[in-house]
N, C-alpha and C positions, 0 to 999 in steps of 0.2 A: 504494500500500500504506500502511495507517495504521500509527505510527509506534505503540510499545507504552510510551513512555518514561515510567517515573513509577510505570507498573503493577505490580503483584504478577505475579511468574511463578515458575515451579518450579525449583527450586535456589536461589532466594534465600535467604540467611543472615541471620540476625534477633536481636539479645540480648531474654532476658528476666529477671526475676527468679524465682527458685523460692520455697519458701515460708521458706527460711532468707537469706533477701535474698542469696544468689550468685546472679551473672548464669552464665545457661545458653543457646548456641546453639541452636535451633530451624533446621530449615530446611522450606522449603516441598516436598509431596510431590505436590502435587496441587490442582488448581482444579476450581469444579465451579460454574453456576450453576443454585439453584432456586428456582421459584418468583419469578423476577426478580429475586433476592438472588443475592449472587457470594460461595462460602465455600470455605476453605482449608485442608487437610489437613496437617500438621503432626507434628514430632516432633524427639524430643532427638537432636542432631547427632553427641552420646556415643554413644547407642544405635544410631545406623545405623550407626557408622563400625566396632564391636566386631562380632567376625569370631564370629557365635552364631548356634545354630538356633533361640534364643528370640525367639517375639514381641516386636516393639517396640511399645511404648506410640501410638499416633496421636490426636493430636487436630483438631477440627474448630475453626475462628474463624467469625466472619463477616467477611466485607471491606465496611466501613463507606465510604461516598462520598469521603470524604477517604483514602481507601487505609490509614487505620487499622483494626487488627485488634480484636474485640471477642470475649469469649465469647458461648457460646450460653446464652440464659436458661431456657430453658423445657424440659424434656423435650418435649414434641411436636416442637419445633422439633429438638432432637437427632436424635431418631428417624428425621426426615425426611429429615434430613441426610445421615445415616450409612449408611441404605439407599441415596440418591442416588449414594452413593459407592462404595456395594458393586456394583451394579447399572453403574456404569461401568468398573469393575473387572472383573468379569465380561463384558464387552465386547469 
């Protein structure tokens, strides 16, 4: 069995900055790859934990080769993403 060690998987916890420079928990909600690109489902650690029947925010990264996170640039590429993820959700 190969060993997963290093990797990105779901439920890992993550600091980021938001746009007021405070660091904000993210955690991972989900992997997905497409298109032989490997990207990552994401959201505010505050929002999942808050006991609400409102939508939380999710966003997509990409997982760059060094297992650093990256936005997505391009709306096509969003699009692509976010239905890959819908469509395995729906699964």
């Amino acid at each position: 069995m190969e060993e997963n060690k290093g990797k990105i998987q779901v439920g890992d916890i993550f600091m980021v900055l938001d746009e007021n420079e405070q660091e904000q928990e993210m955690e991972v909600l989900g992997l997905l790859t497409v298109e032989e690109a490997d990207y990552v489902a994401v959201s505010f650690v505050e929002d999942i934990q808050e006991d609400s029947t409102e939508d939380i925010d999710i966003f997509f990264l990409r997982v760059e080769e060094d297992e650093e996170l990256s936005m997505i640039e391009s709306e096509e590429e969003f699009v692509k993403v976010s239905s890959a993820f819908q469509v395995a959700e729906e699964q």
